[in-house]
C-alpha positions, 0 to 999 in steps of 0.5 A: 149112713155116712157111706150113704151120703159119701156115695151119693155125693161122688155120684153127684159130682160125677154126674157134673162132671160127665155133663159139662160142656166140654170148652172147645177153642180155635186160636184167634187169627194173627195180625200180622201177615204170616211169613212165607217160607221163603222169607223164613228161609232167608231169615234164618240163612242170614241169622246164621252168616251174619255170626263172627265165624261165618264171616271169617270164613266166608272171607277165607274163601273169597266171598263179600256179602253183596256177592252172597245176597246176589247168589242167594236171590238166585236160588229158588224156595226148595234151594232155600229150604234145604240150605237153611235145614243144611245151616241148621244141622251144622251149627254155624258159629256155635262155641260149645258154651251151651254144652259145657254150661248142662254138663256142669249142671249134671255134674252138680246135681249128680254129685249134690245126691250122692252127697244127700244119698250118704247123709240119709 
C-alpha cells in the first residue's frame, strides 16, 4: 500500500515537473551607451601605461605622454585592437605579488592535509 502511494506521488511530481513552463529570460538593455571598441581599446592602453613602470620606461626611451597620445590618435581600430591584446599578454608593471600570494596559499593548504592526513 505505501509502494503504492510512494509510486503515485513521484509520478505526480514528475508530471509537474515535465509540465512547467520553462522561464525563458533575455537580459534588460543597458542604460548607458555601450563602449565601441575603439574606445575600449584605448581604455585599456592607458590603464596600462598609466603604471609606475611604464612610465619609467616610456622615460627611458625618450617618450613624453603628449607625444604618446599624439601617435596613439594616429593609429586605426584594428592597430588598437592588437596593441591592446599585445599590452594585455605582457603584463605591463605586474609585481609578481599576486603569484607569490596563490602560491603560499597552496603551500598552506597542502601541508594543512598532510597534517589532517597523519592525524586520522
Amino acid at each position: 500500500m505505501i509502494r503504492k502511494l510512494a509510486l503515485l506521488v513521484t509520478a505526480t511530481a514528475l508530471g509537474y515537473l515535465l509540465l512547467a513552463p520553462c522561464a525563458l529570460a533575455n537580459p534588460a538593455p543597458s542604460r548607458e551607451r555601450a563602449e565601441s571598441a575603439r574606445e575600449q581599446s584605448l581604455r585599456r592602453i592607458h590603464s596600462l601605461l598609466d603604471s609606475q613602470a611604464a612610465r619609467e620606461r616610456l622615460e627611458k626611451m625618450g617618450l613624453d605622454r603628449q607625444e604618446l597620445e599624439s601617435k596613439l590618435d594616429r593609429l586605426d581600430d584594428q592597430q588598437l585592437q592588437e596593441l591592446s591584446e599585445k599590452l594585455d599578454a605582457l603584463g605591463v608593471g605586474g609585481d609578481g605579488l599576486g603569484l607569490v600570494i596563490a602560491l603560499l596559499t597552496i603551500a598552506v593548504l597542502v601541508l594543512l592535509i598532510i597534517y589532517l592526513a597523519e592525524r586520522y
